[in-house]
Structure formats: C-alpha cells, structure tokens
KOLNULO-851346 format. One record per residue (C-alpha): residue number from 1; residue in one letter; x, y, z. Coordinates in pm, 1 decimal, always signed. Layout:
REM KOLNULO-851346
+-----+------+----------+----------+----------+
| pos | code |        X |        Y |        Z |
+-----+------+----------+----------+----------+
| NUM |    A |        X |        Y |        Z |
...
+-----+------+----------+----------+----------+
***
This chain:
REM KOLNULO-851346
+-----+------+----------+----------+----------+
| pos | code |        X |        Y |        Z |
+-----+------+----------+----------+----------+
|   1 |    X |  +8924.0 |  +9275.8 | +10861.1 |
|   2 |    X |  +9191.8 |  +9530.9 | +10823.3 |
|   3 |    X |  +9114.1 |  +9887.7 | +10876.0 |
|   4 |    X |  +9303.9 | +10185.1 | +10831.1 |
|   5 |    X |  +9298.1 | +10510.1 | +11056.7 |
|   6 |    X |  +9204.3 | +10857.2 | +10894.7 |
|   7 |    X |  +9557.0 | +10938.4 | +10873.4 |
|   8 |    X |  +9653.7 | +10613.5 | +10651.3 |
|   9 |    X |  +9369.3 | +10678.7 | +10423.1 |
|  10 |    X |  +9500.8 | +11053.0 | +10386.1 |
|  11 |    X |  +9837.8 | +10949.0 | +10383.4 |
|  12 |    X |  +9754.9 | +10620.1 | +10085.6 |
|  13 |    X |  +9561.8 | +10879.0 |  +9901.0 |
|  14 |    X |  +9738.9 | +11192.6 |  +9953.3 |
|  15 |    X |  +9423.1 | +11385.6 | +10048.5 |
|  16 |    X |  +9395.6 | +11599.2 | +10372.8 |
|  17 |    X |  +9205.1 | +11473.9 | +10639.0 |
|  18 |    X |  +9005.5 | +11780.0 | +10687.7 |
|  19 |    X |  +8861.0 | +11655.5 | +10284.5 |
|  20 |    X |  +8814.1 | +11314.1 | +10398.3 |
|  21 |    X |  +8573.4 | +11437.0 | +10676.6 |
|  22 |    X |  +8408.7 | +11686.4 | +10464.5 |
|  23 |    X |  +8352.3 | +11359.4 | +10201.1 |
|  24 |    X |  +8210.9 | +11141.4 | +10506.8 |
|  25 |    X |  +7964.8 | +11487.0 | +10606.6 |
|  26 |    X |  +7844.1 | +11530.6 | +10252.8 |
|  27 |    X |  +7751.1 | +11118.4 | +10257.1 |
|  28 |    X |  +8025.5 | +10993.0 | +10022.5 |
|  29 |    X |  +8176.8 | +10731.9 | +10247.6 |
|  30 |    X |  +7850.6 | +10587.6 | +10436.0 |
|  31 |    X |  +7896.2 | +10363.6 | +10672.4 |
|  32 |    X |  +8280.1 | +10467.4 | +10817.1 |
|  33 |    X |  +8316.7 | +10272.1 | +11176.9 |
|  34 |    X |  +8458.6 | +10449.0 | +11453.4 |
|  35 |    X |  +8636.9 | +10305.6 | +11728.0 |
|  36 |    X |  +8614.0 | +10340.8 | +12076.5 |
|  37 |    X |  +8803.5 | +10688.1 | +12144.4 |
|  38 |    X |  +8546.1 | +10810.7 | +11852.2 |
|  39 |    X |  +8845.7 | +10804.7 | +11564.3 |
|  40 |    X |  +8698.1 | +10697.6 | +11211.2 |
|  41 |    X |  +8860.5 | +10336.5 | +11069.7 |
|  42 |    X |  +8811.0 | +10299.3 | +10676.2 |
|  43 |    X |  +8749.4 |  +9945.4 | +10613.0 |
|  44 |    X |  +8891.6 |  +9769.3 | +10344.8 |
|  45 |    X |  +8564.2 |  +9801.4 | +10106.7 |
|  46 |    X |  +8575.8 | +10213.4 | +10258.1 |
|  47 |    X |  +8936.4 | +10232.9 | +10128.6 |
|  48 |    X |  +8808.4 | +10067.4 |  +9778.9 |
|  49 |    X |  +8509.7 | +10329.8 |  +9801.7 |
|  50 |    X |  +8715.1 | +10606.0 |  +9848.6 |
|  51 |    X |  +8942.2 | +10509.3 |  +9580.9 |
|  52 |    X |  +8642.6 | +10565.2 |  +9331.2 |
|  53 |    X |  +8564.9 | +10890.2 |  +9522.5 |
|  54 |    X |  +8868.4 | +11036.3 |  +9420.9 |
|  55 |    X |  +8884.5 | +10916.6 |  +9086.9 |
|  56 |    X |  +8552.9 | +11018.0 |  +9023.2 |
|  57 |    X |  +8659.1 | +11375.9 |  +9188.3 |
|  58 |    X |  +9002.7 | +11405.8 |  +8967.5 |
|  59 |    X |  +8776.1 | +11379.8 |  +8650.9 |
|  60 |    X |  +8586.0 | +11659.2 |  +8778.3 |
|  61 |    X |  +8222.5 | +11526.0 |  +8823.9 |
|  62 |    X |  +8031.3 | +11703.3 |  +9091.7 |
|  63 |    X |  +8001.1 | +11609.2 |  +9419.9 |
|  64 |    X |  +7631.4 | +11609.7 |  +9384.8 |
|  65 |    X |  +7658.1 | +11344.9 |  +9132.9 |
|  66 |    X |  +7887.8 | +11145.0 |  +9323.2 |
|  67 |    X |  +7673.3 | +11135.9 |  +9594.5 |
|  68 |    X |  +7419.8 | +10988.1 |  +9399.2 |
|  69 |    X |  +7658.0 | +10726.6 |  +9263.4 |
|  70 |    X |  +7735.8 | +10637.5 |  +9621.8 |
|  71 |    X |  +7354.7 | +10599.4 |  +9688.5 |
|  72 |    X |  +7343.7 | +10363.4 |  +9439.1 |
|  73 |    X |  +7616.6 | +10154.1 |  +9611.1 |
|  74 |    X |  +7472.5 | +10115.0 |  +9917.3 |
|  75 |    X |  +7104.8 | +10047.2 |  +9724.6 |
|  76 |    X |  +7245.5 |  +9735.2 |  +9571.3 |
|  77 |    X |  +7252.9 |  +9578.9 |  +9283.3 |
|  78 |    X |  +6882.7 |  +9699.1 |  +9144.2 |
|  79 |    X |  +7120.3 |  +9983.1 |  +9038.0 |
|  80 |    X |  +7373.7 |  +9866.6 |  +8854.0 |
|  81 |    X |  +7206.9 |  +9978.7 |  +8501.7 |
|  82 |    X |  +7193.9 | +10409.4 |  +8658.4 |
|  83 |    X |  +7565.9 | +10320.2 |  +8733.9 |
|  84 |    X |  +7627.2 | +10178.4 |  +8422.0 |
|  85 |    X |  +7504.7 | +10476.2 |  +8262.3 |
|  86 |    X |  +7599.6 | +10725.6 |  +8464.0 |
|  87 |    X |  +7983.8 | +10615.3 |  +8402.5 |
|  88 |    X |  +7935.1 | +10566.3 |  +8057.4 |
|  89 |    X |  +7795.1 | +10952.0 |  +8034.1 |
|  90 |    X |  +8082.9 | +11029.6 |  +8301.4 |
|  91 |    X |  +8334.7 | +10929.0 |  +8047.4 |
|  92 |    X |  +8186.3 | +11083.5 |  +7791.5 |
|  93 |    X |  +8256.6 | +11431.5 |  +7934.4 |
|  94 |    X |  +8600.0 | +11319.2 |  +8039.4 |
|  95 |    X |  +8650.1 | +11245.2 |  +7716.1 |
|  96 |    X |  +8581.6 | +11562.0 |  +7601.4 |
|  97 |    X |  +8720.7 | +11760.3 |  +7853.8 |
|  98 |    X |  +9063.9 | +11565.3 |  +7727.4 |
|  99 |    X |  +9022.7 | +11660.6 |  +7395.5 |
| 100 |    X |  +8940.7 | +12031.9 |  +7460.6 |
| 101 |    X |  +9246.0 | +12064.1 |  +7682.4 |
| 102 |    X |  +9456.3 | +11862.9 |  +7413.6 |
| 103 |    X |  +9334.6 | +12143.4 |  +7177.9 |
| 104 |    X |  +9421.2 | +12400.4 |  +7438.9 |
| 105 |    X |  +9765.5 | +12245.6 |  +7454.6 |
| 106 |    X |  +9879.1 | +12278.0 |  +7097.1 |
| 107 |    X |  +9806.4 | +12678.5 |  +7153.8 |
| 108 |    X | +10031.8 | +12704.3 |  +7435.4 |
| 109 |    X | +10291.0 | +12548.6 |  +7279.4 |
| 110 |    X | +10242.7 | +12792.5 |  +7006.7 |
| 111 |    X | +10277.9 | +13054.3 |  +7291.9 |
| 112 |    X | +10629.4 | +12880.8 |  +7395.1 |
| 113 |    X | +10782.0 | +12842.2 |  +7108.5 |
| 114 |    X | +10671.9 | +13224.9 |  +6985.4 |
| 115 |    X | +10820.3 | +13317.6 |  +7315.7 |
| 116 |    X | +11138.1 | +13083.4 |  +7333.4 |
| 117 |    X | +11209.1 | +13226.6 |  +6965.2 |
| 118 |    X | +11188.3 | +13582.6 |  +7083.2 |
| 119 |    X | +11381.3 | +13521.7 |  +7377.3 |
| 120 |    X | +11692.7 | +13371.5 |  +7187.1 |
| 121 |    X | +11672.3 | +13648.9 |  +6920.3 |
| 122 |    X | +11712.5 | +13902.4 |  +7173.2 |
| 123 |    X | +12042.1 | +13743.6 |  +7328.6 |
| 124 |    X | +12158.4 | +13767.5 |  +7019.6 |
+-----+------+----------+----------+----------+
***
C-alpha cells in the first residue's frame, strides 16, 4: 500500500498541516499510521477519507456532524441508511445555501453596475 506523508496530503489538498492534525485530534481521520520516527502516513483509504472531509467542510457542515459521519465509517455498513440520510439532508442545506447566495448575487451586481454607472458619469 501506498502512503503519503503529512506534507503530500497538505500539499494534494492544499490544506495546512497544522488543520490536518487538528482534523486527526478532533477524530476525523481515525486510524492514521505513524511510522517509526512518529510522522503520520495517510493511507490510500485516509487520503479517500480526507477527501470527503474536506468536501464535507467546503459545504460548510459542522465539524460535529462530520465527526459523526466518520463514526459511521468506521461502524460499518449497519450505517449506511444515517449516512444516506444525513447526505441527503446535507445537500439539502447546500442547496439552499446556493440559492440564497445566488439571490445575494443578483444584489451585488445591482451594487456594481449602480456604481460602475456612477463612476463613468463622473469622468465625464
């Protein structure tokens, strides 16, 4: 098996170390190996865990919650059907957190344009 150093992972991802250690304290990546100088490896199946991490994180569910979905994970598959639902209520909220900064968009470009129509006007 392959395995990447904490600097790869950081590097692949583009997230500090310092945040990948605070994920593995707060539980969401169980299971990280170390090697023999104490230096953490990410697995293949880590990198693929921490790859839904960050997703999960850049849609802005709580770290709480993804702790919970990384419980799951390491329960097995008796939890597939709270994952199941818990994504499908995840995107949900995405969802809507899309269309309410969609919404939010259209009013600053309202903003722009008022102020790109001023600006010209007064060059003139």
């Amino acid at each position: 098996m392959k395995y990447c150093l904490i600097s790869e992972a950081s590097d692949k991802f583009n997230i500090p170390e310092s945040t990948l250690r605070y994920y593995e304290k707060k539980g969401l990546l169980p299971l990280i190996e170390r090697d023999k100088a104490g230096r953490r490896l990410f697995s293949e199946n880590q990198m693929a865990l921490l790859e839904t991490v960050t997703c999960l994180k850049n849609t802005h569910m709580a770290i709480s919650d993804i702790k919970q979905y990384i419980d799951w994970i390491v329960e097995g598959d008796n939890t597939i059907e709270l994952r199941l639902e818990m994504m499908k209520n995840h995107k949900q909220a995405v969802q809507a957190e899309i269309s309410l900064m969609t919404e939010s968009l259209k009013g600053i470009d309202v903003k722009i344009t008022r102020y790109t129509k001023r600006t010209q006007e007064r060059k003139e």
